[in-house]
C-alpha positions in Angstrom: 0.0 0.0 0.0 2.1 2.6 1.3 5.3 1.4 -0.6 3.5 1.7 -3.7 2.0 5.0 -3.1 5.8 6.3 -2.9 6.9 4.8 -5.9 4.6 6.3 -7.4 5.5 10.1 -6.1 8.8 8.9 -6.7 8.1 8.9 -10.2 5.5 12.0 -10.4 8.3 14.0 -9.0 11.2 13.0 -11.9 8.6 13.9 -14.2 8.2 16.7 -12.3 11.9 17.2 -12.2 12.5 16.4 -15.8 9.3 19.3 -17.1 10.4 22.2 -19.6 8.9 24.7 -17.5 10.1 25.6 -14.0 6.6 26.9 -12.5 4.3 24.9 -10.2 0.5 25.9 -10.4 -0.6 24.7 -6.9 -4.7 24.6 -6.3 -5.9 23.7 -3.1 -8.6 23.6 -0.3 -9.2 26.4 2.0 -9.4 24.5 5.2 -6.9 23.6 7.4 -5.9 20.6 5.5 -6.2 22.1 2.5 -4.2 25.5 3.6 -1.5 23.1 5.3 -1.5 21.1 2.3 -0.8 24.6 0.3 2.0 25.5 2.5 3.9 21.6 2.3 3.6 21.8 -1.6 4.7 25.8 -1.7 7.7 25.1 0.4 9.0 22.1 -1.2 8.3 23.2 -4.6 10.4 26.5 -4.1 13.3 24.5 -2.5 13.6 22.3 -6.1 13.8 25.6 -7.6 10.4 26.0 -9.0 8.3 29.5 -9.3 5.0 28.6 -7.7 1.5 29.9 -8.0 -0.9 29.4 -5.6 -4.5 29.2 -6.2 -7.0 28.5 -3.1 -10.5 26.9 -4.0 -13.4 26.0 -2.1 -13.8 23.4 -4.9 -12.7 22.3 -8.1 -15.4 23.6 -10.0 -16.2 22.8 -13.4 -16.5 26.3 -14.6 -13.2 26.4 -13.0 -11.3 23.3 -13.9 -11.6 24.4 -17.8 -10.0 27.7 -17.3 -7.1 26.4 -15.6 -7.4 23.8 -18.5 -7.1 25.8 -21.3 -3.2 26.0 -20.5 -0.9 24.1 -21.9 2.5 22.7 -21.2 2.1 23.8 -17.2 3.1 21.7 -14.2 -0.3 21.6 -12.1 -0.6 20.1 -8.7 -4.5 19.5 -6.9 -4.4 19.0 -3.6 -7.2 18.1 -0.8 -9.7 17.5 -3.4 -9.7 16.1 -7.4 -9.1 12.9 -6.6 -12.4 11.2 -7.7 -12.4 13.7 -10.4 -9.1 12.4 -12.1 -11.2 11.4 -15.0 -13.1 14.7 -15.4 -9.8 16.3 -15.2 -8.2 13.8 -17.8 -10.4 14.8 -20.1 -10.0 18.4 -19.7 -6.5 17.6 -19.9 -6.0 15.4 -22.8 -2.1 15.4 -22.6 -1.7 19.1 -22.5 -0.1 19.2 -19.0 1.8 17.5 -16.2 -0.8 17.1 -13.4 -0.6 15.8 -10.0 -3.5 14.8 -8.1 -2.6 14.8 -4.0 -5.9 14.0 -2.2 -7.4 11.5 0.5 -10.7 11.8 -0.4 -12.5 8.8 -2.3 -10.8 8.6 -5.6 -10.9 7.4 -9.2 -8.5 6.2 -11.6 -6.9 9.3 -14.1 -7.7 8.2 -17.7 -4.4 10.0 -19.4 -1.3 9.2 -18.6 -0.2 12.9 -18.3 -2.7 12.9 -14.8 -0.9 11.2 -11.9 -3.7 10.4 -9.2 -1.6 9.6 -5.9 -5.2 9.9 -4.1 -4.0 7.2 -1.2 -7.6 5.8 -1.6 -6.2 4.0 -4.8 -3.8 2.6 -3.1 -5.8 1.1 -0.1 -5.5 4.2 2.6 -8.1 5.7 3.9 -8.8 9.0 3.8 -11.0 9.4 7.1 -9.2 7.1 8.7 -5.4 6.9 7.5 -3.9 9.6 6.2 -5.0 13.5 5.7 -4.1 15.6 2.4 -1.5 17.4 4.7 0.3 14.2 5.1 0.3 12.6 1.6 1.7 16.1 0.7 3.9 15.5 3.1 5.3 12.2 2.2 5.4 13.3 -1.4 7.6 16.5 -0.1 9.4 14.2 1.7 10.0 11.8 -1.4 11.1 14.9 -3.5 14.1 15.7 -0.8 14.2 14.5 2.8 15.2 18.1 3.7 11.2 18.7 3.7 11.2 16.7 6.8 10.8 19.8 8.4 7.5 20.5 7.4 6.1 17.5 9.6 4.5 19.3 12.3 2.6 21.4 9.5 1.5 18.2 7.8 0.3 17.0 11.8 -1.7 20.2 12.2 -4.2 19.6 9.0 -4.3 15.8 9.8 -5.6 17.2 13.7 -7.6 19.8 12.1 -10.0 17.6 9.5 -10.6 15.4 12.7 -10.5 11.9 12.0 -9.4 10.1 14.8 -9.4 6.1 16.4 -10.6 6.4 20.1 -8.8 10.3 20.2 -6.2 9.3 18.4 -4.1 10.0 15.2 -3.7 6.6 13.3 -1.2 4.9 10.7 0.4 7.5 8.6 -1.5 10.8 10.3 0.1 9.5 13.5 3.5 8.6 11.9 4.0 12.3 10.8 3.2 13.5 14.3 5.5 11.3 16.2 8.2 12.5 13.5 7.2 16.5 14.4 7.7 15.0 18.1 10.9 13.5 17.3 12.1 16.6 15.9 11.1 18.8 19.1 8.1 20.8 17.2 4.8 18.9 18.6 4.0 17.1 22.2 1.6 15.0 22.4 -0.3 14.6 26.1 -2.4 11.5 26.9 -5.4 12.2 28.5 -8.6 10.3 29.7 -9.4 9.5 26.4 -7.3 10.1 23.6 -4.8 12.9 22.9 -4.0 16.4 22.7 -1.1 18.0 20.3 0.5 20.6 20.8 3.0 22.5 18.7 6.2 23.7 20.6 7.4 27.4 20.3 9.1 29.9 22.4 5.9 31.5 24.0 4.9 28.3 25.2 2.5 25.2 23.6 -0.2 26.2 21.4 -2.9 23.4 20.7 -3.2 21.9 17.5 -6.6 21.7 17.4 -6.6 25.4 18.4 -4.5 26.2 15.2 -6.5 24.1 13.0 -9.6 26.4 14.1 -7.7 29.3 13.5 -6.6 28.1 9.8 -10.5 27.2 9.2 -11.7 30.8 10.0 -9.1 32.5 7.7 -9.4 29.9 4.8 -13.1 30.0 5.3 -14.8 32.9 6.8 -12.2 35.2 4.9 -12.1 33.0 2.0 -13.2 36.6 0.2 -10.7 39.2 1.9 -7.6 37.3 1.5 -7.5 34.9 4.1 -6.3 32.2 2.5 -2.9 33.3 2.0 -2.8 34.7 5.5 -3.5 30.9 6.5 -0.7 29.4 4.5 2.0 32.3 6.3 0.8 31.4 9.5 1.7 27.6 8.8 5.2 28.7 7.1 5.9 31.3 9.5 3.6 31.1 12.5 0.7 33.3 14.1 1.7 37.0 14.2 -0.4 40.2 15.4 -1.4 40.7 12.1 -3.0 37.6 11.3 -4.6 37.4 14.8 -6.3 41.1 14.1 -7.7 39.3 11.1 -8.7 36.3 13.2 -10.6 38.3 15.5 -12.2 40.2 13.2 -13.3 37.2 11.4 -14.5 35.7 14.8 -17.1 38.4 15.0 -18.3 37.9 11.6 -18.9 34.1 11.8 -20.4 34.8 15.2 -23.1 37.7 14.1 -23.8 35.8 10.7 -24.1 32.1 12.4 -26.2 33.4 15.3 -28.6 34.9 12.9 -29.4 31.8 11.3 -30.0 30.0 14.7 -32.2 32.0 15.2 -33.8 31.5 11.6 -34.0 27.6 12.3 -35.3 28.1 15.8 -38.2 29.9 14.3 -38.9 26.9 12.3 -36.6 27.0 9.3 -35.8 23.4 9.6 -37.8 21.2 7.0 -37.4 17.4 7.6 -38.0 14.0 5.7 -38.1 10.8 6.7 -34.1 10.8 6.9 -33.2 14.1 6.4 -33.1 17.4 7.8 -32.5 20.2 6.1 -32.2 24.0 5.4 -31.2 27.0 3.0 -29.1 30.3 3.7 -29.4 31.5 0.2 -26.7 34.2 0.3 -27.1 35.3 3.8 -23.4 33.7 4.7 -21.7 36.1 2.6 -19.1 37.5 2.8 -17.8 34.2 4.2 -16.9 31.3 1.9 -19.2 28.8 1.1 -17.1 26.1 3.0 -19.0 28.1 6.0 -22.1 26.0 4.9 -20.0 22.7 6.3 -18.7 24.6 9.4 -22.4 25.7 10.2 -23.5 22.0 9.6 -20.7 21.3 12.4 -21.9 23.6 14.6 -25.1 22.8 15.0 -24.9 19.0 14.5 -24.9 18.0 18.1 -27.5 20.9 19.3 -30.4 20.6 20.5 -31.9 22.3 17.3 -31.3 19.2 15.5 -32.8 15.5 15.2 -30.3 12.9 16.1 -31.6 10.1 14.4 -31.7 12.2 11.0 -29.0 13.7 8.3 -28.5 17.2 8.2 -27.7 18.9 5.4 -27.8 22.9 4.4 -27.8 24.7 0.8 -25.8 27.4 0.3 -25.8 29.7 -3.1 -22.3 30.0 -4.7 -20.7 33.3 -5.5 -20.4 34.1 -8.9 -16.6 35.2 -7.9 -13.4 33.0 -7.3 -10.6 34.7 -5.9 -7.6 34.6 -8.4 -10.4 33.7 -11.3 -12.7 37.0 -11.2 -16.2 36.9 -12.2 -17.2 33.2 -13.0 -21.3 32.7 -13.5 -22.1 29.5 -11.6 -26.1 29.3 -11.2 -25.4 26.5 -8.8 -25.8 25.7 -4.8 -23.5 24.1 -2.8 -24.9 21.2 -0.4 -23.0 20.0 2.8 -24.0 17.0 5.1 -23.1 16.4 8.5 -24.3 13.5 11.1 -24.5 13.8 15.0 -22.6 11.5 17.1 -25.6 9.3 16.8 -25.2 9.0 13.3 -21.7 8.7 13.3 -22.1 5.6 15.7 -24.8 4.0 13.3 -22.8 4.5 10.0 -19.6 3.0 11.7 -21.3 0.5 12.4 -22.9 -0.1 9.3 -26.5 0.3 10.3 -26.7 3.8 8.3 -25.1 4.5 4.8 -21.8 7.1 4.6 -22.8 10.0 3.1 -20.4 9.5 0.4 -22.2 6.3 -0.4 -25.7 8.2 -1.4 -25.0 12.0 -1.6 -22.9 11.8 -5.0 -25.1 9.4 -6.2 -28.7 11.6 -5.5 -26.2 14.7 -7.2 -25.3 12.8 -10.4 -29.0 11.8 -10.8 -29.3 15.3 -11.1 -26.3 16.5 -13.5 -24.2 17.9 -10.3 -20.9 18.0 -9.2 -19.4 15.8 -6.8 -15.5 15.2 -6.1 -14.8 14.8 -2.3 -17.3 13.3 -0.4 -16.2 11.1 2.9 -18.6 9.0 5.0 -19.5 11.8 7.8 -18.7 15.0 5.7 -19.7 15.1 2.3 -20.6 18.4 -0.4 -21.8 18.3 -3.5 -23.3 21.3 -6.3 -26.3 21.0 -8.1 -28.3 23.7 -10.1 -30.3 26.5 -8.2 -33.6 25.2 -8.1 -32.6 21.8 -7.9 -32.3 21.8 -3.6 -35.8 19.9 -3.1 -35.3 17.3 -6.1 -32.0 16.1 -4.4 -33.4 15.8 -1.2 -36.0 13.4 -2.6 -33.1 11.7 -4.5 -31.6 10.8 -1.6 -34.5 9.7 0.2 -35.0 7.4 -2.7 -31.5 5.8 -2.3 -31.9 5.7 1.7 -35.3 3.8 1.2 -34.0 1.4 -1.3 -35.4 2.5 -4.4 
């Protein structure tokens, strides 16, 4: 599994090496494992003497993928999502480029030789379980030249911050790149009564992980718009400073004002539910925050009492017709996220409920939408304005066997 994964970086990355032009076009997520991701690839692709570019997405849209596609002859790397797309992107592709797919997320076999999908999926990882984006851009930084080795503890902090853990734990590779930041005196890890807490070591003291990987969320996400992203991957090259915490903080208040307003929206009855599902729209009211802020609203509320236990929950959220970097792109398309309580959670680990990646992409393509990274207790998906009701009685179908 894991040998094979690395010979196949090994050879991405001569190819790499061996490319007529000098510039990486790095595209990646805007949470913390995507921003970490961002950071590992931007540092590591600098140090082999490459110009880099660095593009932050809240997905790989369509619309998107065939502008970046209309290049040709450019090095591009996708990390923390594309990996089930590999075929989509194959076909965009048709030979024109050198791409590099680095993504845990459910994957699919590229169709052109010129796309290299080293999704760890494919090679029998698993991307809620085994190994973050963070980390497979770390072991293929680390496969490029072992001097990356220093960018361990940032590969630890996206594994911590997209959250899957064993019992509190870290597992198989996410944990093998935190004990490596521990060997190397940047991260501590404290037992506690259940699980773990990280910690990163500094000079003013231990800062927790998990508090970072917060921190990295709400710039990637809430200022997705105003520049946060690249705030996010300086403070994982560089570290926090007073400028990125006065963005922070403002930030803070922003998710707080907008996110309290549509509790109050669902306590007044905003929640509309289905046999299996519960669901609800903000339209545009999230805005100016990213549309990832659909997901971390989901999260929020997931485990309140404003929510069935016993049911998916899933919000809408309308898409921008803006991409930083891109300008003015016209989508006509919502973005759905899914979340499950730690009810749900229980029941589809223990196979009494389906994933969410096993009937959310499934309803979307029914539907002509866009799915690439769906896992089984976070999932998103696009479909067409318009479309929000259909695809919850699409997956109601699926969940009631039809």
């Amino acid at each position: 599994m894991l040998n094979a994964l690395l010979d196949a970086m090994n050879d991405s990355i001569q190819k790499a090496r061996q490319w007529r032009e000098k510039e990486a076009q790095i595209f990646h997520h805007n949470d913390a494992d995507g921003l970490t991701s961002g950071a590992i690839l931007t540092r590591a692709f600098e140090r082999e003497g490459f110009q880099v570019r660095r593009f932050c997405l809240e997905k790989p849209y369509p619309a998107v993928l065939k502008k970046v596609f209309e290049q040709e002859g450019k090095l591009l790397v996708f990390a923390d999502f594309a990996g089930r797309i590999a075929p989509l992107l194959s076909d965009l592709n048709r030979g024109k480029n050198l791409t590099l797919i680095l993504d845990h997320h459910v994957a699919e076999a590229s169709t052109d030789p010129m796309v290299h999908n080293l999704d760890p999926d494919l090679f029998g990882l698993k991307g809620d379980r085994d190994i973050s984006a963070s980390t497979t851009c770390y072991l293929f930084a680390r496969t490029m030249n072992p001097v990356n080795r220093d960018l361990a503890s940032i590969a630890a902090v996206g594994a911590v911050g997209d959250g899957f853990f064993v019992d509190g734990e870290l597992v198989s590779q996410n944990r093998e790149v935190a004990l490596e930041a521990v060997q190397q005196g940047r991260m501590e890890i404290h037992k506690r009564e259940r699980g773990e807490e990280y910690f990163l070591t500094r000079p003013a003291g231990p800062l927790p992980v998990l508090e970072l990987s917060d921190y990295l969320d709400l710039l990637g996400g809430v200022g997705y718009y105003q520049g946060g992203p690249d705030m996010g991957v300086r403070v994982c090259l560089e570290g926090v400073s007073p400028e990125s915490d006065r963005m922070a903080e403002d930030l803070k208040a922003v998710r707080e004002r907008i996110f309290e307003a549509e509790r109050a929206r669902l306590r007044a009855g905003a929640l509309k539910k289905t046999p299996h599902i519960q669901w609800f729209h903000v339209e545009k009211r999230l805005f100016p925050m990213g549309v990832k802020m659909i997901g971390a609203f989901c999260d929020a509320i997931k485990d309140s009492d404003l929510i069935d236990p016993q049911k998916y929950l899933a919000g809408f959220q309308v898409i921008p017709d803006e991409i930083p970097g891109f300008g003015a792109i016209a989508f006509n398309e919502v973005k759905i996220s899914m979340r499950v309580s730690a009810y749900m959670e229980g029941e589809i680990r223990a196979g009494r409920a389906m994933g969410l990646n096993t009937f959310l992409p499934e309803a979307t393509g029914r539907l002509g939408g866009f799915s690439d990274a769906c896992h089984t207790l976070t999932a998103a998906t696009t479909v067409a304005v318009g479309k929000e009701e259909q695809l919850i009685e699409e997956m109601e179908k699926i969940l009631q066997g039809e």
